[in-house]
matplotlib code that plots the C-alpha trace (Angstrom):
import matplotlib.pyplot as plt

x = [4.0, 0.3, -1.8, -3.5, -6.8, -8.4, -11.5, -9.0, -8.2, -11.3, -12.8, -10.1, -11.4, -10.8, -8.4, -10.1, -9.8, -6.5, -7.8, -7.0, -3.4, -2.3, 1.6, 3.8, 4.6, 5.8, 8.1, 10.3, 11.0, 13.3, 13.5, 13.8, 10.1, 10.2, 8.0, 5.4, 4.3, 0.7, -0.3, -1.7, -2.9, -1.9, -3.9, -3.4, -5.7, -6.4, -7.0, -3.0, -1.5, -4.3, -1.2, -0.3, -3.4, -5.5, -4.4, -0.7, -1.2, -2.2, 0.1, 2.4, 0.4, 0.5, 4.0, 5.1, 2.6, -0.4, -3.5, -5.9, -6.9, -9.1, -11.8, -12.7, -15.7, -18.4, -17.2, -13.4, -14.4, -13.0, -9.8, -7.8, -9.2, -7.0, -4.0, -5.4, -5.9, -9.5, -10.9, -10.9, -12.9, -15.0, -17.1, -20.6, -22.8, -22.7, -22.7, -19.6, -17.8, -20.2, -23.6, -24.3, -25.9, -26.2, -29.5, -32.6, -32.7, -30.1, -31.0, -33.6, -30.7, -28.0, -30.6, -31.3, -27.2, -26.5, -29.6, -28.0, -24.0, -23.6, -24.7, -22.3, -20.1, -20.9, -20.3, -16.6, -16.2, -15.4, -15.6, -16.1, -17.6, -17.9, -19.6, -20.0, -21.4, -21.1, -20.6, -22.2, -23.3, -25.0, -26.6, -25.7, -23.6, -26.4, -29.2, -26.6, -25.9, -29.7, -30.3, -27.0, -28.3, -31.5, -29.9, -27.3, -30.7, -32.2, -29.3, -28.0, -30.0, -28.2, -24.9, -26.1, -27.8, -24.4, -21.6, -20.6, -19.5, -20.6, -17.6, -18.6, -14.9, -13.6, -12.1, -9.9, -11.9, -9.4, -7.5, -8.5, -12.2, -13.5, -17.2, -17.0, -19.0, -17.6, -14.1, -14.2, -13.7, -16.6, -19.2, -18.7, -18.6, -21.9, -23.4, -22.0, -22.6, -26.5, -27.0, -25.6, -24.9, -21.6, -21.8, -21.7, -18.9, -15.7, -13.0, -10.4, -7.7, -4.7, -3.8, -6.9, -7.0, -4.0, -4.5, -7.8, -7.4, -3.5, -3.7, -4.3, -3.2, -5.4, -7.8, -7.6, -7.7, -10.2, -12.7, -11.3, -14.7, -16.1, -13.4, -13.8, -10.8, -8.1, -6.1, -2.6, -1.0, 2.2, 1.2, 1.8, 1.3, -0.5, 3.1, 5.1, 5.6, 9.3, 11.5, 9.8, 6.5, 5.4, 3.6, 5.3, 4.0, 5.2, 4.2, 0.5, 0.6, 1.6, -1.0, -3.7, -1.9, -2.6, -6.0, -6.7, -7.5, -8.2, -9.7, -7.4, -5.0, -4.8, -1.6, -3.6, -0.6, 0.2, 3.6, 6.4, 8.9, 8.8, 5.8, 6.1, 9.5, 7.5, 4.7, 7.0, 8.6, 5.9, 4.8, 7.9, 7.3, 3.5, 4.9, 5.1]
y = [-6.6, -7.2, -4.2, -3.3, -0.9, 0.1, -2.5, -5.4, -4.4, -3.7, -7.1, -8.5, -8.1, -5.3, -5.1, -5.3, -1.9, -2.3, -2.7, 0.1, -1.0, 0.2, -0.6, 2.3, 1.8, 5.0, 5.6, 3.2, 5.2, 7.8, 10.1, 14.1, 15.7, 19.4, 21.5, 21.3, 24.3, 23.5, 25.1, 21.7, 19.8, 15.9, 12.8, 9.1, 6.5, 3.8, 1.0, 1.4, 0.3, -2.7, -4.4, -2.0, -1.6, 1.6, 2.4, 2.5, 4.0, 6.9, 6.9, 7.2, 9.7, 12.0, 12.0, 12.5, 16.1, 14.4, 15.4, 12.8, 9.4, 8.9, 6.1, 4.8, 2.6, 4.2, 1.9, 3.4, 7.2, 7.9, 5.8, 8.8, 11.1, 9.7, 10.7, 14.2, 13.5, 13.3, 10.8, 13.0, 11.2, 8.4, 5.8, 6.4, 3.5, 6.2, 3.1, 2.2, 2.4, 0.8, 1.5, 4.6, 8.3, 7.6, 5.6, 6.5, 2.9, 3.4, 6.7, 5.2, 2.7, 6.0, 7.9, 5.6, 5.0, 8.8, 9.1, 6.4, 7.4, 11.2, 12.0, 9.4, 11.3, 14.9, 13.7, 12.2, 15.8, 14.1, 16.6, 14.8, 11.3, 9.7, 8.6, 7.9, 8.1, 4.7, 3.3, 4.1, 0.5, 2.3, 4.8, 8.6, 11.0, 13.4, 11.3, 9.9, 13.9, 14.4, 11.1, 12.2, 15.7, 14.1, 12.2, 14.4, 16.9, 14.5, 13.9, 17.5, 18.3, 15.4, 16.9, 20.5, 19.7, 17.6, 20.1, 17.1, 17.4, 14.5, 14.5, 13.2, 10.9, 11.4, 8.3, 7.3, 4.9, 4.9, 2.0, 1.4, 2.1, 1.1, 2.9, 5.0, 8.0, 10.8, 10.3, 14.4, 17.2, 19.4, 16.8, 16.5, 20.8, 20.6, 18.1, 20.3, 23.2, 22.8, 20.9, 24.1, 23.4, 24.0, 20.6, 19.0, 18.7, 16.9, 14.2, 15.3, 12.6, 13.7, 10.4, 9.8, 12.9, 12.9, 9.9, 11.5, 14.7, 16.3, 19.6, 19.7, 23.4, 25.2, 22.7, 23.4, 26.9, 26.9, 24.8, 25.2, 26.5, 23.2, 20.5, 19.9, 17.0, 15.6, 12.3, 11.9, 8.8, 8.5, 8.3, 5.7, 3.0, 4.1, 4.0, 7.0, 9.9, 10.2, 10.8, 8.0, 9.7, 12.4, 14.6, 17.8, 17.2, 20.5, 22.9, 20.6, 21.6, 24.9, 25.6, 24.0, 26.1, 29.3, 28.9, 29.1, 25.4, 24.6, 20.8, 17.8, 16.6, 13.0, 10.6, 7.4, 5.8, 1.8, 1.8, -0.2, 0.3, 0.9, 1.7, 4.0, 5.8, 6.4, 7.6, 10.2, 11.2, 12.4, 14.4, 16.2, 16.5, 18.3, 20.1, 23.4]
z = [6.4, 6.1, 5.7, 8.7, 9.1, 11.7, 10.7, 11.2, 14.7, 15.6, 15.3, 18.0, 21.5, 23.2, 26.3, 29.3, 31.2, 33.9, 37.7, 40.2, 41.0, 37.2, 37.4, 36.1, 32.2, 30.9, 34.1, 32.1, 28.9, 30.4, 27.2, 28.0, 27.0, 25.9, 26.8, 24.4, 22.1, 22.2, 19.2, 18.2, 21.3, 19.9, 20.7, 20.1, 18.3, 20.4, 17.8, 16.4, 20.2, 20.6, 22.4, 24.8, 27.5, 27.5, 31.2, 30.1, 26.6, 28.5, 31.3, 28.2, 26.2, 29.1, 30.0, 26.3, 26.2, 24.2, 25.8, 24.9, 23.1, 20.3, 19.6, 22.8, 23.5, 26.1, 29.0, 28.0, 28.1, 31.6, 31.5, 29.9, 32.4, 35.2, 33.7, 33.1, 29.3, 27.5, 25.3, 22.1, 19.9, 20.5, 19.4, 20.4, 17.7, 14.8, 12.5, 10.4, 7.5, 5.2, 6.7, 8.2, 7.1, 3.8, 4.0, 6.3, 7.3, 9.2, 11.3, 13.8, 15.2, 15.2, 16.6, 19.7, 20.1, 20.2, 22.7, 25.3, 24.7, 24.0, 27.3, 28.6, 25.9, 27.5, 31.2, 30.6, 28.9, 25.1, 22.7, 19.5, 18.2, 15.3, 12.2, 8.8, 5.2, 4.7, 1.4, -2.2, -3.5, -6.5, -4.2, -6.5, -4.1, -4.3, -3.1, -0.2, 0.4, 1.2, 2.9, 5.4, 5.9, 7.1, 9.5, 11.0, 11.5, 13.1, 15.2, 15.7, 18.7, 20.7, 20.1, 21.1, 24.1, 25.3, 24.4, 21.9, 18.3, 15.7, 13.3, 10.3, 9.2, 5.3, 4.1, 1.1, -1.5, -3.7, -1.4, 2.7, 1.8, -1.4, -2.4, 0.6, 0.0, 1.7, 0.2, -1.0, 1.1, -0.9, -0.3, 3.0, 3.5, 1.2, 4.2, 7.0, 5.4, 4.6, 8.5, 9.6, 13.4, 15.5, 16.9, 13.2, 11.4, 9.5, 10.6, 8.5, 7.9, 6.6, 5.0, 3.2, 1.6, 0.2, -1.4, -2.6, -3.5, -1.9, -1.6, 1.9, 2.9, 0.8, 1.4, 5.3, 5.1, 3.0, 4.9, 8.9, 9.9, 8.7, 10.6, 14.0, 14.2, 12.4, 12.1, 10.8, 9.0, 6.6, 3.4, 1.8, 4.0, 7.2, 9.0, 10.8, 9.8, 8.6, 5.6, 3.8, 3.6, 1.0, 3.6, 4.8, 8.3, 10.1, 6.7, 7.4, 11.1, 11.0, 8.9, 11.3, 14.0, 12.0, 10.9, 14.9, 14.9, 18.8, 18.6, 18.4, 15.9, 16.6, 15.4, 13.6, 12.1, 12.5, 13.7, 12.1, 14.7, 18.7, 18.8, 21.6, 20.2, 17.4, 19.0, 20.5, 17.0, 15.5, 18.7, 18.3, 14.5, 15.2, 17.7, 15.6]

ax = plt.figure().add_subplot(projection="3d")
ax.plot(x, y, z, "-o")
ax.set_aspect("equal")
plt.show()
């Protein structure tokens, strides 16, 4: 099948949000839910179910024990609310992939985005948004270090004074993200690390860094106080996590679950099956 990134979908137009009368869509799946553990409180990533609406994805979400949806738009923040879920990370105009923190020209624009959204952000109770390093284009990692520290300064404040973390996303370059610059865990500690506020910190995704660098235990433990969210995909492929896949998935979450992790592990895989069956599998999986 064609790859798929989260790029891709994003360029198709988003779903309209559902009217008031939302018709039941989860009621349909009669599958028995355990009580969940909740040693990892699961989310969903929005941009992997672009087919199914928001409204229904969370109806879903809910009734399979997630408790919340990642990357919504501002106007989408409340949808998961009505189904008791939160929006868990969201977009909030913290640039993208290959333009963001990593040059000053860039801050002013963040800057005036995080000023009109994170208090949109702090109302609808979403703990975490988003951004990025953006990409190298001959730009040394040190210089982009300094130039990202600058801007998350800049930005910190924002974050604090909303009860809003800016998570700043690790990517793969070796594959999805060619040239991205914050495709190591230890240069993006160095950046949270020297910023040096609770409400900065990493998007840790599973899948990338396993392509990057594996070692993702010891890697967690040693850097916990520095991740403020994580995202799971099957590596390799971006698909479900399941026999195919060369993460130990449970070992990975218990770990999380240890360290006293309490933000949101959120399931960013592009299913290659029902979606929604699969959806549910790899609750059960991180359900540790």
């Amino acid at each position: 099948m064609p790859k798929i990134t989260r790029r891709t979908l994003l360029k198709a137009s988003a779903i309209g949000v559902a009217g008031s009368q939302v018709p039941s869509f989860a009621s349909t799946f009669a599958v028995a839910i355990p009580a969940r553990k909740g040693r990892i409180r699961q989310s969903v990533s929005r941009w992997c179910y672009q087919k199914i609406p928001l409204d229904q994805l969370s109806e879903y979400a809910a009734q399979i024990g997630l408790r919340g949806v990642d990357l919504l738009q501002p106007e989408e923040y409340e949808v998961p609310r009505r189904y008791g879920l939160v929006c868990s990370m969201a977009y909030a105009g913290g640039g993208d992939i290959k333009s963001a923190l990593n040059r000053v020209e860039n801050h002013a624009a963040i800057e005036q985005a995080f000023l009109t959204n994170i208090p949109k952000a702090g109302k609808a109770q979403v703990p975490n948004i988003i951004t990025f390093s953006g990409t190298r284009a001959g730009m040394s990692d040190e210089q982009g270090a300094r130039n990202t520290i600058a801007g998350l300064n800049r930005l910190k404040k924002i974050a604090e004074d909303n009860g809003v973390v800016i998570c700043l996303e690790l990517l793969n370059s070796k594959h999805d993200h060619p040239d991205y610059m914050c495709d190591h865990t230890a240069w993006g500690v160095r950046v949270a690390q020297e910023v040096n506020s609770p409400n900065v910190k990493l998007l840790y995704d599973i899948y990338h860094m396993q392509i990057m660098e594996g070692d993702l235990i010891d890697t967690i433990r040693q850097n916990i106080q520095w991740i403020g969210h994580f995202h799971t995909g099957g590596v390799p492929g971006r698909h479900e996590l399941d026999g195919t896949q060369e993460v130990q998935w449970d070992g990975v979450m218990r770990a999380i679950a240890d360290s006293g992790f309490k933000g949101y592990v959120a399931h960013e895989f592009v299913p290659t099956a029902d979606p929604l069956e699969s959806l549910r599998k790899a609750t059960d999986l991180c359900d540790v």
